[in-house]
C-alpha positions in Angstrom: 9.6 -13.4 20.3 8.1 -10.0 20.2 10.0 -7.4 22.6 7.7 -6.4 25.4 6.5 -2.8 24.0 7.0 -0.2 26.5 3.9 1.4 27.6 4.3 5.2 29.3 1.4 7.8 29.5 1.3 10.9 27.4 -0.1 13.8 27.6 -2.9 15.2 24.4 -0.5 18.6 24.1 -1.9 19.9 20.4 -5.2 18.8 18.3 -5.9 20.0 15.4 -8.5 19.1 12.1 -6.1 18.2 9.3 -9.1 16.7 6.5 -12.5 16.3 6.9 -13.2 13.6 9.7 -9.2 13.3 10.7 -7.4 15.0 13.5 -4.4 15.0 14.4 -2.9 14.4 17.8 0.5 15.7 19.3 1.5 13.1 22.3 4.1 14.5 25.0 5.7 12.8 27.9 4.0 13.4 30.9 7.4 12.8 32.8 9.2 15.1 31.0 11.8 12.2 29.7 12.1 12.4 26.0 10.4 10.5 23.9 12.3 7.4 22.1 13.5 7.6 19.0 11.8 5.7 16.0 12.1 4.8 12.4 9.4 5.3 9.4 6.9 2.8 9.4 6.2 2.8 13.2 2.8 3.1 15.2 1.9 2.9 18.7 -0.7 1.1 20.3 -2.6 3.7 22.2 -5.6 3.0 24.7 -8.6 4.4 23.3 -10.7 2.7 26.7 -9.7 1.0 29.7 -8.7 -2.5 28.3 -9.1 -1.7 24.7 -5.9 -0.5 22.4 -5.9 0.1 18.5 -2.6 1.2 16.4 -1.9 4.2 14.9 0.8 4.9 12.6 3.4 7.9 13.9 3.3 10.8 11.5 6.8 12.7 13.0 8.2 14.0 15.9 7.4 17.3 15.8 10.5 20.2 17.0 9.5 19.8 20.4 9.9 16.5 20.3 6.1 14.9 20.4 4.8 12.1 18.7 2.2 13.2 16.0 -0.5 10.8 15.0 -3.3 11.3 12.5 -6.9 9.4 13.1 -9.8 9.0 10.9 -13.4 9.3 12.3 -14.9 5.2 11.5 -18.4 5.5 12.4 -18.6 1.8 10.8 -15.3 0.9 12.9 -14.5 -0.6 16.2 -15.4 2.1 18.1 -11.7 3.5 18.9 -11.6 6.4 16.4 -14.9 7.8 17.9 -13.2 8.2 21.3 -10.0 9.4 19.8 -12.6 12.0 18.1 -15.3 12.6 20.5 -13.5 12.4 23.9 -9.7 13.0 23.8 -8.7 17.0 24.1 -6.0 18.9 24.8 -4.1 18.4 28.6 -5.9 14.3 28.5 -3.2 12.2 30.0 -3.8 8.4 27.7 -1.4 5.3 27.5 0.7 4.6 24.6 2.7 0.9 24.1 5.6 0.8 21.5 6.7 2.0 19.5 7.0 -1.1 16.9 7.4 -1.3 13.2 6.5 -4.1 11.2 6.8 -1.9 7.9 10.2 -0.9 7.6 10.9 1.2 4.9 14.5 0.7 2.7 16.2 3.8 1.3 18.5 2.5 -0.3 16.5 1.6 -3.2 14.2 4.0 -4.8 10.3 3.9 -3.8 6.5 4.3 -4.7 4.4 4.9 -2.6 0.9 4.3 -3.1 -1.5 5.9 -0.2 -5.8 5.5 0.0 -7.0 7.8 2.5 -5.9 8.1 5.8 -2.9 5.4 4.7 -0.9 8.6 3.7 0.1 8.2 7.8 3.1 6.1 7.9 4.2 7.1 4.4 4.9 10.6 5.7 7.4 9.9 7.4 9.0 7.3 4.8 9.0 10.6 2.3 11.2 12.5 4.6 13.6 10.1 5.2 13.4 9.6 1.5 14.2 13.5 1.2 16.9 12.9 3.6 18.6 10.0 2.5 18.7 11.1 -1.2 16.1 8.5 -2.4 14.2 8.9 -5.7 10.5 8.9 -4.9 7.2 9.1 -5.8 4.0 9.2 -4.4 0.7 8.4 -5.8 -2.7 9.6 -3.1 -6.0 8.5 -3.8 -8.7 9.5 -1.6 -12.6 10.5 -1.8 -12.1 14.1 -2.3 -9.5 16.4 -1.4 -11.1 17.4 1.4 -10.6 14.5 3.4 -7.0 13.6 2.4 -5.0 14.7 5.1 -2.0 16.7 4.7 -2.6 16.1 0.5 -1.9 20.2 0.2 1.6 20.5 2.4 2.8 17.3 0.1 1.9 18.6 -3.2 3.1 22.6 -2.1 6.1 20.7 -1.3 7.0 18.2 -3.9 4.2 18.9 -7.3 6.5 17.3 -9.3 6.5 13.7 -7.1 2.7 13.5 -6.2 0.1 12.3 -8.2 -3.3 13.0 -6.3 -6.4 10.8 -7.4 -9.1 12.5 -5.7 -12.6 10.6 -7.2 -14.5 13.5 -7.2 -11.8 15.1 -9.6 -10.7 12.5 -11.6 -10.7 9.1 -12.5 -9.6 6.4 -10.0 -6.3 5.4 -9.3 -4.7 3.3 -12.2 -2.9 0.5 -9.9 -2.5 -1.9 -12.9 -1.4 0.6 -14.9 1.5 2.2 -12.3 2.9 -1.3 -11.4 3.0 -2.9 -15.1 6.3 -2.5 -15.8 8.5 -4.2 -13.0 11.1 -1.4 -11.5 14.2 -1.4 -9.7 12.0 -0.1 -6.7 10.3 -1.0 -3.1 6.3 -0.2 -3.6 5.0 0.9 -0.1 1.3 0.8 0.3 -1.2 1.5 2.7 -5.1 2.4 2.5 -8.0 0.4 2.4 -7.9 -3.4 2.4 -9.4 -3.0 -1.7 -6.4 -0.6 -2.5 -3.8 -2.9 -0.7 -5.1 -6.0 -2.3 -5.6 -4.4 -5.8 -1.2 -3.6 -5.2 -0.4 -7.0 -4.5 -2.1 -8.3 -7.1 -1.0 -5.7 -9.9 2.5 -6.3 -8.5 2.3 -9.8 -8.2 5.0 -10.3 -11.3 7.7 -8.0 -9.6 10.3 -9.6 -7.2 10.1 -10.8 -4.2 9.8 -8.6 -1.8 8.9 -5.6 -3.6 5.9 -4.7 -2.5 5.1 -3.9 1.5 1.7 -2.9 2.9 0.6 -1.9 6.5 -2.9 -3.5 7.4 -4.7 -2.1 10.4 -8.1 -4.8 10.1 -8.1 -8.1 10.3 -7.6 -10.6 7.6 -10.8 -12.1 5.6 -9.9 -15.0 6.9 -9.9 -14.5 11.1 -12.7 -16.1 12.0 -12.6 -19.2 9.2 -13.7 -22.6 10.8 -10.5 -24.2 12.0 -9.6 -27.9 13.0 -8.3 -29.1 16.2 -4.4 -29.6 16.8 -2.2 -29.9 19.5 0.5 -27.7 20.8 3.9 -28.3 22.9 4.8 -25.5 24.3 8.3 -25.7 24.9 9.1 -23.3 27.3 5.8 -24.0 29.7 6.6 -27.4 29.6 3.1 -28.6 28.2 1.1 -29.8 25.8 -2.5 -28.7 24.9 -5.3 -29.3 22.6 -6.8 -26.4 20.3 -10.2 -27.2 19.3 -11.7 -25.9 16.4 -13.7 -23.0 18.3 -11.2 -21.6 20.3 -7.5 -19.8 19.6 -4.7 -20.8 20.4 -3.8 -17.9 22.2 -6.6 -18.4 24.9 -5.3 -22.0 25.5 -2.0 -20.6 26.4 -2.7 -18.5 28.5 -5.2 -21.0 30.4 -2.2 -23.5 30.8 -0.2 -20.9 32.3 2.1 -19.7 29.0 3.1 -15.6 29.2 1.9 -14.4 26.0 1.7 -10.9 25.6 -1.5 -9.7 23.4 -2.8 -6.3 22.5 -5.1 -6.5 19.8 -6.2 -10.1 19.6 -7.2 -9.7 15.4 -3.6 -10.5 14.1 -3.0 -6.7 13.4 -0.5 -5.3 15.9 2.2 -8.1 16.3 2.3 -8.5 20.2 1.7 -11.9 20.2 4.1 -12.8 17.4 5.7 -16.1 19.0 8.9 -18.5 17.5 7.7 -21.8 15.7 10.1 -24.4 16.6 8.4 -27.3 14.8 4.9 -27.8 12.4 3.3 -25.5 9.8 1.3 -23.0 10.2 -2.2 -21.4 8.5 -1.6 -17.7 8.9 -4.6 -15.4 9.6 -2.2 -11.9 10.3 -1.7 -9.3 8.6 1.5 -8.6 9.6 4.0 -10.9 8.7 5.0 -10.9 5.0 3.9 -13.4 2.6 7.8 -14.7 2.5 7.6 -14.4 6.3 4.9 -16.3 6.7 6.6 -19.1 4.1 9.2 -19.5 6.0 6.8 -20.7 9.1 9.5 -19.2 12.0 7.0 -17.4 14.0 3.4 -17.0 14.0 0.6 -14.9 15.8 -0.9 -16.9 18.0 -4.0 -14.7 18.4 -5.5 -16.0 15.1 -3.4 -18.5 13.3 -3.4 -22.0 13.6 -1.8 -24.9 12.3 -1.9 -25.8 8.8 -5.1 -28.2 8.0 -3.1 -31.8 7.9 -0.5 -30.8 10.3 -1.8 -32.5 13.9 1.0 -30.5 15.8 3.0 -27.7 16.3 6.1 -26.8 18.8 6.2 -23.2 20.1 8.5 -21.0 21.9 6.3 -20.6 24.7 
């Protein structure tokens, strides 16, 4: 199972506008103790209102050793951005959980990177360990206009000859079936909006295994499909309960007594992620891999289910 994700309270010590609609955030330890160390890919869960958590990908540690973070103002989102926007400010003491990576990146092989809007986040800090590490990259941005793609001036000062910006209002959209036709000796990383993501999975579909990795923030199309009843075992509780078709099996746990941990209850963050010991699952995250979700060892028991024909499943709980 998930490890529990430490949660400590930070302190708002730098804001700043980096695009139109996106600030950034530097996050220090209110206790003075550093700040653990983490790898590319991360986010945190941070508590935009008492009860209420959304993830955001860490940008870099900056020399004083904060955590940087980089929002977008949603006026059509969950409401979390708006706070981050319209109430957070410089001294505000908030809670942060994790970090936790479910997008790890690989240096050892070279890598594309394909960023839509504010996805450009986690893939910052891939490109500098990228830099670091000696790994051939290349980075392809698309965004609405250059004005609200954060940071898109630092990367291209520092690298013209590695990023390709596709801003719409200058040119013409991103070519995704075009930059992934050719199978490469290469990891694609991707992150944006849902369209973007699924356009690279399925341009990339005929590359191996593996090669492509995307970081979704919003629930799957799927979450709130009808289900079908099915019964659980949970192993570790020592029970067995009935899912109906209404309800998750995440909120049956935890009424028979089961300690599940849960932060974001959409299949997005990975708190729940719990061991499958037995029966096949429908998955509804967007966290898990496709091969990880093929291989039916752990599931998110905020949204999936089992599989429609399989009555019951065994859990690590």
């Amino acid at each position: 199972m998930t490890a529990v994700p430490e949660r400590r309270r930070v302190r708002v010590a730098a804001r700043r506008v980096v695009a139109t609609d996106v600030v950034a955030l530097d996050l220090a330890p209110v206790d003075g103790a550093p700040l653990p160390e983490w790898e590319p890919g991360a986010h945190v869960d941070l508590e935009v209102a008492p009860g209420s958590e959304r993830q955001y990908s860490l940008v870099t540690t900056t020399p004083e050793g904060h955590w940087r973070i980089a929002v977008l103002r949603e006026p059509g989102g969950r409401g979390g951005s708006l706070a981050v926007h319209d109430r957070f400010t410089v001294g505000d003491e908030v809670v942060v959980a994790g970090p936790r990576n479910h997008f790890g990146f690989d240096p050892s092989r070279p890598a594309v990177f394909v960023a839509g809007g504010i996805g450009i986040t986690p893939l910052l800090a891939m490109i500098a360990a990228a830099e670091r590490a000696g790994t051939p990259w290349e980075l392809h941005y698309a965004g609405r206009s250059r004005s609200r793609m954060a940071f898109v001036d630092d990367l291209v000062a520092a690298h013209p000859e590695r990023v390709a910006v596709a801003a719409a209002d200058e040119h013409p959209r991103l070519d995704v079936v075009g930059l992934l036709a050719g199978p490469r000796d290469a990891v694609v990383y991707c992150c944006g909006p849902r369209g973007l993501m699924d356009a690279v999975e399925a341009a990339a579909v005929h590359w191996p295994a593996g090669s492509v990795r995307v970081e979704r923030f919003e629930p799957a199309a799927d979450v709130d499909a009808p289900g079908e009843p099915f019964e659980v075992e949970l192993a570790v509780t020592g029970v067995t309960v009935t899912v109906p078709a209404d309800r998750t099996l995440l909120e049956v746990a935890e009424e028979a007594g089961a300690f599940v941990l849960s932060s974001c209850r959409e299949g997005t963050c990975g708190t729940c992620e719990t061991p499958v010991l037995e029966g096949a699952v429908e998955h509804r995250d967007t966290v898990l891999s496709p091969e990880e979700q093929a291989d039916d060892r752990t599931m998110m028991v905020c949204v999936s289910r089992a599989r429609r024909g399989c009555p019951r499943l065994v859990l690590e709980l």
